[in-house]
N, C-alpha and C positions, 0 to 999 in steps of 0.2 A: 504494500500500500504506500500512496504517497506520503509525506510530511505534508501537513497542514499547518496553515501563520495562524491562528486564534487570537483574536482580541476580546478579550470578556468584561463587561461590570457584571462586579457582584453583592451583591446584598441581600446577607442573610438573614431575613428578618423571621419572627418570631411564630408568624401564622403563616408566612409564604417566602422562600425563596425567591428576589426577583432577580432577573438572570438578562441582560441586552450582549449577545456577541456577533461578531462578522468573522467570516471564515475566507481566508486570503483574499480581502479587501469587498466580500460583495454585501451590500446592503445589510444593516444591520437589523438582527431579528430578535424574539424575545424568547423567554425559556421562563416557564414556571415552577416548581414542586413543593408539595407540601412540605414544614419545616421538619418534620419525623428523624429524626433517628435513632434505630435502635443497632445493639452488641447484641448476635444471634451466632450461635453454632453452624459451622459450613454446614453440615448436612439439613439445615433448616432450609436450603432455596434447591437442592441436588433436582426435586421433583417437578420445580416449574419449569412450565411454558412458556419459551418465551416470544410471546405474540403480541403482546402490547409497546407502545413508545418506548424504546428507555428509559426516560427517565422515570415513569412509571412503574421501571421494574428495577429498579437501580437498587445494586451491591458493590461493594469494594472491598478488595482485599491486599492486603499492605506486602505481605509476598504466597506464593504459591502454596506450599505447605502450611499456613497458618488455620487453626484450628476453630478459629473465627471469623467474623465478618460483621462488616456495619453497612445495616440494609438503611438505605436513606427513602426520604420523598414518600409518595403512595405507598408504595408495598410495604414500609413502615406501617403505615397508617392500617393496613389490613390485617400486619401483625398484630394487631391492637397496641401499638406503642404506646406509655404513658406520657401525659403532655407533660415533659422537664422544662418548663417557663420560669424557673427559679436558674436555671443554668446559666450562666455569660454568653451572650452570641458567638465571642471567638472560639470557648470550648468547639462548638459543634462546628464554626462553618471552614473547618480544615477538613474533614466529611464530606460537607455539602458542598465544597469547593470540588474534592476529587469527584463526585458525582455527576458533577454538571458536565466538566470539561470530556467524562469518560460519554457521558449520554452524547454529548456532542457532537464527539469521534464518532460514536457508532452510526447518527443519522449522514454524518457527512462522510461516511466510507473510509475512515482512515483508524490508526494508529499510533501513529507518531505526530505529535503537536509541539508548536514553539509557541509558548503562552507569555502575551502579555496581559495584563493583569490590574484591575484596578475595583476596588473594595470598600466597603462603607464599613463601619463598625460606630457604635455610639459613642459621643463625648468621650462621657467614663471610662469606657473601655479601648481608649486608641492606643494606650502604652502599652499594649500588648500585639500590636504589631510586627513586633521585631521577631517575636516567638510565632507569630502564623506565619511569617515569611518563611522563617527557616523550616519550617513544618512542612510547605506548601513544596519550596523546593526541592526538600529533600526525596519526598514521596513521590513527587509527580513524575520523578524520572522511571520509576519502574512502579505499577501498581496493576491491578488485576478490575476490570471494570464488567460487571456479571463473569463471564467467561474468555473476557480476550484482554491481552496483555495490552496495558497502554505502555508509552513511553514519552514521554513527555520533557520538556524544558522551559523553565519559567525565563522568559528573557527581560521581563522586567516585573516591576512590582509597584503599585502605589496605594496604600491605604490611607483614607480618610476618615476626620468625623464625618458623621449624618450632619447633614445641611451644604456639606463642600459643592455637591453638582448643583444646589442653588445659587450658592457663592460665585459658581462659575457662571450660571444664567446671569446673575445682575454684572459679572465684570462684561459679558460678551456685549449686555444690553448698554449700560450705561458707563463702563469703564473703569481704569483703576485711578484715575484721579476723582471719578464721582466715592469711588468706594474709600478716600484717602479722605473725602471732605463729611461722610457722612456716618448716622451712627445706626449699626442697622440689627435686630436678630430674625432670627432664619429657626422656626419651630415642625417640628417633626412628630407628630402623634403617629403611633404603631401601636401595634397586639400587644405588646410587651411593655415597650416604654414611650414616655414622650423625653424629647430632645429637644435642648434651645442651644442656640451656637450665636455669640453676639460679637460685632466686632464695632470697635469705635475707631475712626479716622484708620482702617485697616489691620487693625489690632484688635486680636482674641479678648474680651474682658473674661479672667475666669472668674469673678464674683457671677458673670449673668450668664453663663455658661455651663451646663448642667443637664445631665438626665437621671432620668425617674424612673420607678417601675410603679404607674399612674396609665399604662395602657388599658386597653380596651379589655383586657383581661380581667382588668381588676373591676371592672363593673359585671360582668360575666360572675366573677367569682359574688358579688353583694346577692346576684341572682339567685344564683346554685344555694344560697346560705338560708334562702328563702322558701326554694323549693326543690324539697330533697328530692335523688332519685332524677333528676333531668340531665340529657346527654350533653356533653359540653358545645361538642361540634354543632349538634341540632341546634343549640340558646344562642351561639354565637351568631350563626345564618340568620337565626329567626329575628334578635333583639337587633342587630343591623337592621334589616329590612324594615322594621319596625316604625324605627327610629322615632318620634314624637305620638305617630298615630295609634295609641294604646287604646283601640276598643276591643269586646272581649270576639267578636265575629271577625276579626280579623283573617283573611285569610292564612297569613304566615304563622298565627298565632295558634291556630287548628294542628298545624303540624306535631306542636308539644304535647297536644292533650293526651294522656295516656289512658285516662277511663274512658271505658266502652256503656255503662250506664247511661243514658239520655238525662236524667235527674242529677248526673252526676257533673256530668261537659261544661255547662256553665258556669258551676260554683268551682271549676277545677281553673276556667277560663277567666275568671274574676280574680282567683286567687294567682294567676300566672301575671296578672296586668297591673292588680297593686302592687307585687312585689319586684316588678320592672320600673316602675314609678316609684317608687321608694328609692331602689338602688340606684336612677340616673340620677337623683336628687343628690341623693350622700356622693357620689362617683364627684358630679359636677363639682360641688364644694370642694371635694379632695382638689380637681384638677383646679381649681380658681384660686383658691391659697397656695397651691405653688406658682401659678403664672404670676402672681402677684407679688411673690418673693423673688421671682429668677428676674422674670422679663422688663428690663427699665422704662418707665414711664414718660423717657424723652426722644423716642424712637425719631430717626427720618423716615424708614422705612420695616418694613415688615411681611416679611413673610410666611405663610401655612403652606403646609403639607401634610402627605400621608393619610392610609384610606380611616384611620379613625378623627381625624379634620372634620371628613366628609356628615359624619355623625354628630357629632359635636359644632357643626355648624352655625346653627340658629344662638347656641351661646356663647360660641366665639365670636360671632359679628356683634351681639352686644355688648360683649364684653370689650371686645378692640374695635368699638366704635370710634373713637378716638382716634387708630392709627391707620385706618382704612388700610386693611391686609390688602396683598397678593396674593391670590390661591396659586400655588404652581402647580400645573400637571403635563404629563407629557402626550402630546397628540403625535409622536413622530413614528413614521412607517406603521407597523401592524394595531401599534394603540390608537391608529386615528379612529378607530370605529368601534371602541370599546367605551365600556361605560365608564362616568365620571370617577368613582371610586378607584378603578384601578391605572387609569390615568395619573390620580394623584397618588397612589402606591408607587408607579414606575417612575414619581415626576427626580426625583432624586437621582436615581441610578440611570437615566437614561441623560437626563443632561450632563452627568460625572464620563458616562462613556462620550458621549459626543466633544465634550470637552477637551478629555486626554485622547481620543482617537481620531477622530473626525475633524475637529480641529486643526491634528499634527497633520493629518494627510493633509488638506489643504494649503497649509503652510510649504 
């Protein structure tokens, strides 16, 4: 097989892998997987089929003979993997990293890839960078991707905080003398955490610079503490979709009910919608007492993102009434015709790769 040029962004976030790469220089595409992974014994996958996407059926194995495996993405999620949301994104996404690049190879026929490389991680967790690097190069030179040997070379490397491909949107828009004259933060709501990245006259403040574990999860969890016995995945889709419109006839809201009683559906569906209302109420306070500690109240500009933004919308705009946000989301190539939510999911990592890739080409 040939050697392939791979240019990846990657961002491993909490509920979704989002994944933008081009394969020796054509159009840049996207790549999704659920964030799963699990430590499974090789003979856990000996019997499957492999009929599905890759990445849908993605395992890795660090060399030949090894006695385990970490099943990533979907087939995680079949495993029945527990959700580890308390973990650090870096832990996992030297995994999810070899997963992607291995799915990659296999759609695009190859084997051998020269990867360049460029990654999001949160605030908090960007000194550990140094240690995913060496992680990433190390493995990718030899590693086992379901059944076929990759080989792989990292030729370059760039990790980021969350906010940097917005950073890059406002230098491309307005410049780095506008960004030298002004005082700006760039906020990131996810599954997991929310993130604010602030820079004044070009400079990181780390007083207003800060992430949280204040995600979408943690409303999800005010739910569950409400209503025992409900699936995590099911509450997450459904209280999304939800979003303000809490009646008990809801359609998305049907999906949850688990009694089959007629007498019963109602008082099950009433009890599922105060206790959604309850917990957006405490969640919001949580997230409004730290906006209110991180975010400086002398902004020039301002930017949102990330698909729990999209949720949280109607109380952000009142809340940063005052700073008249930016929503950024990305509409380039395959997300132009996807819906608002996951445009503002990609809007980070697709402006990071256009930035570092798309960019350099042109130049």
């Amino acid at each position: 097989m040939q050697s392939a040029k791979l240019q990846i962004g990657f961002d491993p976030g909490a509920s979704l892998s989002k994944i933008v790469y081009s394969v020796n220089g054509a159009p840049p595409k996207i790549l999704m997987m659920e964030p799963d992974v699990l430590n499974l014994p090789t003979r856990s996958v000996n019997q499957i089929n492999l009929t599905a996407r890759p990445e849908d059926q993605a395992w890795i194995k660090l060399n030949q003979n090894a006695e385990r495996i970490q099943v990533c993405g979907f087939l995680a999620r079949e495993f029945s993997a527990v959700e580890r949301i308390e973990m650090l994104k870096y832990e996992h996404a030297f995994y999810k990293f070899l997963a992607a690049v291995g799915a990659i190879a296999l759609q695009e026929g190859t084997d051998r890839v020269a990867v360049d490389a460029a990654m999001l991680l949160p605030y908090g967790e960007i000194n550990s960078r140094g240690w995913l690097k060496e992680k990433i190069s190390k493995s990718l030179k030899k590693y086992y991707f379901q059944h076929t040997l990759i080989r792989g070379q990292l030729v370059s490397y760039h990790c980021a905080s969350e906010g940097t491909g917005m950073m890059c949107h406002l230098i491309r828009k307005h410049g780095m003398d506008w960004i030298s004259q002004n005082r700006i933060s760039i906020l990131i709501f996810g599954y997991r955490n929310i993130s604010c990245l602030t820079l004044n006259r070009g400079v990181i403040e780390t007083c207003h610079s800060a992430t949280t574990d204040l995600g979408f999860v943690k409303l999800i969890d005010k739910v569950i503490a409400r209503t025992p016995g409900q699936n995590r995945y099911a509450l997450v889709e459904a209280v999304y979709a939800l979003g303000s419109d809490l009646r008990t006839d809801h359609r998305e809201l049907q999906f949850l009910i688990r009694s089959t009683q007629p007498e019963n559906i109602h008082a099950e569906a009433k009890l599922l919608v105060d206790a959604i209302e309850i917990a957006r109420y405490e969640y919001w306070q949580l997230v409004q007492d730290w906006l209110n500690a991180v975010v400086p109240d002398d902004l020039n500009h301002l930017i949102i993102s990330g698909g729990t933004s999209i949720y949280l919308k109607p109380f952000l705009e009142k809340h940063f009434e005052w700073a008249t946000p930016e929503w950024l989301a990305s509409h380039s190539g395959e997300l132009s015709q996807s819906d608002p939510c996951l445009q503002s999911r990609f809007g980070d990592v697709m402006t990071l790769f256009e930035s570092r890739f798309q960019l350099e080409k042109a130049a």
